[in-house]
N, C-alpha and C positions, 0 to 999 in steps of 0.2 A: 530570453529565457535566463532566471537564475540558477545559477550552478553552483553548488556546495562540495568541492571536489573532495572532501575526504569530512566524516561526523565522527567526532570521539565517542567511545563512551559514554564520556561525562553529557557532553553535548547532546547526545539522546536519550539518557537517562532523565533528562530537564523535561519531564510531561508539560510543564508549561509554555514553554519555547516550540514545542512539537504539536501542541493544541492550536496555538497560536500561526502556524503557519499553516496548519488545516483550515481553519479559521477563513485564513487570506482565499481559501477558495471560494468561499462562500461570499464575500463579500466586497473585493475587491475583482479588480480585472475584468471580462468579458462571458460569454457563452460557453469557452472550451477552458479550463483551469484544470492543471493537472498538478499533483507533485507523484512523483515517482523514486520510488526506496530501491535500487538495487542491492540486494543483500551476497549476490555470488555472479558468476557465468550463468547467465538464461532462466534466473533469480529476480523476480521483483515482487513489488507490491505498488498499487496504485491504485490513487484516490482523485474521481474526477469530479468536479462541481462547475455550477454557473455562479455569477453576481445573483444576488436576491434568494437564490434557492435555501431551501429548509435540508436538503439531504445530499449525503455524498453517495457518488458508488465506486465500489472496490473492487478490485480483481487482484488476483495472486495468481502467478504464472502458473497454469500447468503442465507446459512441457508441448503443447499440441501447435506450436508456432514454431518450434526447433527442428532442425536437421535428423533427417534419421538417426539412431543410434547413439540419440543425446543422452549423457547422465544427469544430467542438470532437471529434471522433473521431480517434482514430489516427491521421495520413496516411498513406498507400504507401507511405512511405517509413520511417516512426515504427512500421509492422507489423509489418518484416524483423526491425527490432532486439527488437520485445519477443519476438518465438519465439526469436530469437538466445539471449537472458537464459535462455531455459525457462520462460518464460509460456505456455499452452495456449492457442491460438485457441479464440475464441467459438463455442459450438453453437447451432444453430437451437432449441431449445427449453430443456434446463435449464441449460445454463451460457451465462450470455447478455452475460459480459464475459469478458475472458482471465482466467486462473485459474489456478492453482499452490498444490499442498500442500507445505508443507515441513516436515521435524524441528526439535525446538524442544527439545535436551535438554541439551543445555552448552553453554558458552562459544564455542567453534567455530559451532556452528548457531547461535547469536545474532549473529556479527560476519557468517555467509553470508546472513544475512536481511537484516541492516542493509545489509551493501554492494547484496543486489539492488533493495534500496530505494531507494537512493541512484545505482545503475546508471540503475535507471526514470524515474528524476526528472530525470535528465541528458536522457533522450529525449524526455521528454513535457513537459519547463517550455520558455516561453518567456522571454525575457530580460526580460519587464516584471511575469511573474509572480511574487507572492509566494506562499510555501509558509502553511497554514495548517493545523493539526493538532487534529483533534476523537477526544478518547479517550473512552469509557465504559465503566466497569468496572461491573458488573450485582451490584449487594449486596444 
């Protein structure tokens, strides 16, 4: 697994560089490819794909894999905006975080993935969180 222990700013401001390692799922590595954005405590976003495939799928934490009496979920207010994006609210048994399939076949779907990446991130970081980036490509 690559680990990117800390993304600046700048660093994820770069849509090309963040396309580009979206990109890596599609194309490179095995059957299970993941990159994963922690944005806070019990905060993520992730993006899973195969070699060959046309589409990624994403999930955004919703709070229903944490300890009782977690704050780290959504708030009321952080829920509007992710169905706003086109995140799917969470289901009571198979999808158990918001969730979104997207195309992943040129240029265009790489910059529409990255920006909703970077949309999410806007809603779900708080100002003391750092971004931290766990990829694994399955060889």
């Amino acid at each position: 697994m690559e680990t990117i222990e800390r993304l600046t700013r700048k660093q994820f401001a770069d849509r090309t560089a963040v396309t580009a390692r979206l990109r890596r799922l599609t194309e490179a590595g095995g059957d299970h490819n993941y990159l994963i954005v922690e944005v806070g405590p019990c905060r993520s976003i992730q993006f899973l794909s195969s070699c060959g495939a046309a589409v990624i799928y994403a999930e955004v934490s919703s709070g229903n894999y944490c300890r009782p009496g977690c704050t780290c979920p959504p708030t009321a207010a952080e829920r509007p905006q992710l169905l706003a994006l086109g995140w799917r609210p969470p289901t009571k048994k198979k999808f158990l975080n918001f969730y979104r399939v997207a195309p992943f076949l040129g240029e265009a779907d790489g910059h529409a993935v990255s920006a909703l990446l970077a949309a999410t991130v806007r809603i779900l970081r708080t100002r003391s969180a750092r971004l931290r980036v766990n990829e694994h490509l399955d060889w």
